[in-house]
C-alpha positions as CSV (number, residue, x, y, z in Angstrom):
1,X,30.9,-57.2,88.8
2,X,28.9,-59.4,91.3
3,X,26.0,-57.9,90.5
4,X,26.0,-58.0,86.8
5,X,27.0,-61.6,87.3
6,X,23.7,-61.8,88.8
7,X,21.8,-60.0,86.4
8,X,23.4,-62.3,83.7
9,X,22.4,-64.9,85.3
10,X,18.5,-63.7,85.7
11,X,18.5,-62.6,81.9
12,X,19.5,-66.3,81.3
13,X,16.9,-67.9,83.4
14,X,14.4,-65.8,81.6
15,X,15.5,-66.7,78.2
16,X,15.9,-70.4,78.8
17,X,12.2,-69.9,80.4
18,X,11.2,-68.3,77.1
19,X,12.9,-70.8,75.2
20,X,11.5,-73.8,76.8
21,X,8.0,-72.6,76.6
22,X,8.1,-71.7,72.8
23,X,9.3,-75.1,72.0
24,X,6.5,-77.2,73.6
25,X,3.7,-74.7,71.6
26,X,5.8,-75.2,68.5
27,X,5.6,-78.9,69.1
28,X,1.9,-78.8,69.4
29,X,1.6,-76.7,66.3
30,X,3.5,-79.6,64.4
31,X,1.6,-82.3,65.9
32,X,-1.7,-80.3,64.6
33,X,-0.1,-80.0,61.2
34,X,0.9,-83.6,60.9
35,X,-2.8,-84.5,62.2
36,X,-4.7,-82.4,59.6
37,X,-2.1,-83.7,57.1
38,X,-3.2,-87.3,58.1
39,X,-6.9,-86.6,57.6
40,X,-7.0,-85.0,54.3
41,X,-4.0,-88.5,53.6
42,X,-7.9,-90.1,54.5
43,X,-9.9,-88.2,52.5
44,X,-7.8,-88.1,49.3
45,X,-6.7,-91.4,49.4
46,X,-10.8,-92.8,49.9
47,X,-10.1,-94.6,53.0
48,X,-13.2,-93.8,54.0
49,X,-15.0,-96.1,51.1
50,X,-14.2,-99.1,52.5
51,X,-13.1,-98.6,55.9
52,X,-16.1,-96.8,56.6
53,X,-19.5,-98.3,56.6
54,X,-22.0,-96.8,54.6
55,X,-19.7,-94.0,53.3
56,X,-19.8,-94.4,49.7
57,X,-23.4,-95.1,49.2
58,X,-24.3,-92.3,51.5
59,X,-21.9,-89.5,49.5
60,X,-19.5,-89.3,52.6
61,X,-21.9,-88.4,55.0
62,X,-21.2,-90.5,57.7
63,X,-20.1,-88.5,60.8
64,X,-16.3,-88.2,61.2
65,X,-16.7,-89.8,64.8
66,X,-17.5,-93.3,63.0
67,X,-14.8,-92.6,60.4
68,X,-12.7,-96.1,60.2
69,X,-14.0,-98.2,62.4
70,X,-14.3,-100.9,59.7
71,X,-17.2,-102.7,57.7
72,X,-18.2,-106.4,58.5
73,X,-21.3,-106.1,56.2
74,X,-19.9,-105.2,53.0
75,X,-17.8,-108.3,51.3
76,X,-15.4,-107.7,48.5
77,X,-15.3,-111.3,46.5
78,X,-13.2,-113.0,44.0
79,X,-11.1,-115.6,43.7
80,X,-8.9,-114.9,47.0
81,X,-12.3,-115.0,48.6
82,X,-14.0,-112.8,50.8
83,X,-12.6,-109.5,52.6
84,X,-14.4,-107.1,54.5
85,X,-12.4,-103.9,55.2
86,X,-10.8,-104.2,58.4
87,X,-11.3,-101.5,61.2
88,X,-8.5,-99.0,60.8
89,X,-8.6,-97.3,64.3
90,X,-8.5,-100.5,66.4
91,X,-5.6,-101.8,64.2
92,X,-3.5,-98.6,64.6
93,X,-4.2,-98.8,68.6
94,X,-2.4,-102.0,68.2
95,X,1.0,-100.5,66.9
96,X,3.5,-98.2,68.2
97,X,4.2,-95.7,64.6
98,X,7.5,-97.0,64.2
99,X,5.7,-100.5,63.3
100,X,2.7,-98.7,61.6
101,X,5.2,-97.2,59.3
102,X,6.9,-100.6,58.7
103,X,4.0,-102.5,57.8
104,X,2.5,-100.2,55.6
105,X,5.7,-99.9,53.4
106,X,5.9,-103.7,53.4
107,X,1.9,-105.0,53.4
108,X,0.7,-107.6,50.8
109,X,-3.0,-107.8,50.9
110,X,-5.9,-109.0,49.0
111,X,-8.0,-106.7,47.0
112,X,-9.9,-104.6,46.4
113,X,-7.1,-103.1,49.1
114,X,-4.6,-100.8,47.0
115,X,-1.5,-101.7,49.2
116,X,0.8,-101.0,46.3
117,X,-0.5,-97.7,47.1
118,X,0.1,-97.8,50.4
119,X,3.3,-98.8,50.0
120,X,4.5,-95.7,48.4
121,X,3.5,-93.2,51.0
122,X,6.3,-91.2,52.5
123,X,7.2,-91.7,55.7
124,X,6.1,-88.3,56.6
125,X,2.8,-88.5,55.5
126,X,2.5,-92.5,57.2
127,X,3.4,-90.8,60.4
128,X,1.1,-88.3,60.0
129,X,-1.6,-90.8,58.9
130,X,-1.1,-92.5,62.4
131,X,-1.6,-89.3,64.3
132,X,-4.8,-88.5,62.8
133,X,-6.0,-92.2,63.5
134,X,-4.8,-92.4,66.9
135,X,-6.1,-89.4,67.7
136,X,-9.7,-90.2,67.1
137,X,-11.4,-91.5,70.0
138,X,-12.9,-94.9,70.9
139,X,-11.4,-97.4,68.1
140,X,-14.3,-99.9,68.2
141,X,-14.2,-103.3,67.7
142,X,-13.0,-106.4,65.1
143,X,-15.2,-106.9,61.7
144,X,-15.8,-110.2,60.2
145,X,-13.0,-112.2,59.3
146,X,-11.6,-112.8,55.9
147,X,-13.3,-116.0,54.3
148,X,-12.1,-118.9,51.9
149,X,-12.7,-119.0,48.2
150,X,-14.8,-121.9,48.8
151,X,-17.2,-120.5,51.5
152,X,-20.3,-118.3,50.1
153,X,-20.5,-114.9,51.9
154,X,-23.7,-113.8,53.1
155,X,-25.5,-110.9,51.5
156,X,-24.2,-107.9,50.6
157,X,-21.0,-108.3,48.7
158,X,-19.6,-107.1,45.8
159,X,-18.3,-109.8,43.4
160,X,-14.8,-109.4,41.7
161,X,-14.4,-111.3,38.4
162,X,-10.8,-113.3,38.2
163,X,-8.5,-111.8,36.4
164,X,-7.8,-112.2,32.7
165,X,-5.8,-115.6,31.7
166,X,-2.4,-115.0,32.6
167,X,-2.5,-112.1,34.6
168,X,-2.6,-112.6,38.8
């Protein structure tokens, strides 16, 4: 019986070892899921247009390695004034995902920013949003600040009419 107490005891130790091996490449497969999930989250949701320079005008052929790092040339007008489109991967480096997830279900901004958009995303696909972004290398630096209605922006900018009487 002391033997076969033995050999239980090896069979265990090999399982556990099996075990414990198989769950840290099942992790990784996850985490690759839930980054792939987060960039094609970019792609169909047009990040990219605003949060990466040049994108749109260039048909999206702007190297992935300079994907949403922001745009401080392009402004976005109207009567909230002038936004340029913040860069993404330096704000993200910022936030733990529990807070990323948080503000992007809660976030008010100025257009042409779709937050009510934003808003809706599952938390899922928010968390796998983060991965793909944090995952992306050097996150750059700050664009151009936000500027009052009354200030002029300098060339280029796109100009947003107001909205229609009654409608804000």
């Amino acid at each position: 019986m002391h033997h076969n107490n033995a050999l239980y005891g090896v069979l265990a130790l090999l399982l556990l070892g099996a075990f414990s091996t198989a769950a840290p490449a099942a992790e990784a497969k996850a985490d690759k899921e839930k980054v792939a999930r987060g960039r094609y989250l970019l792609i169909v949701g047009s990040c990219n247009d605003c949060h990466t320079a040049g994108f749109a005008p260039s048909g999206g052929k702007v190297p992935e390695s300079e994907w949403l790092l922001g745009d401080g040339t392009l402004g976005f007008r109207g009567p909230w004034g002038t936004t340029y489109a913040p860069n993404l991967r330096l704000s993200l480096s910022r936030m733990k995902e529990d807070d990323w997830v948080h503000y992007a279900r809660n976030v008010k901004t100025r257009p042409p920013m779709p937050w009510f958009n934003l808003n809706q995303w599952t938390e899922a696909d928010l968390r796998a949003f983060y991965r793909y972004v944090r995952q992306m290398g050097p996150v750059g630096a700050p664009v151009r600040e936000a500027l009052p209605p009354e200030k002029a922006p300098p060339p280029p900018y796109v100009q947003w009419p107001a909205p229609p009487p009654g409608k804000k």
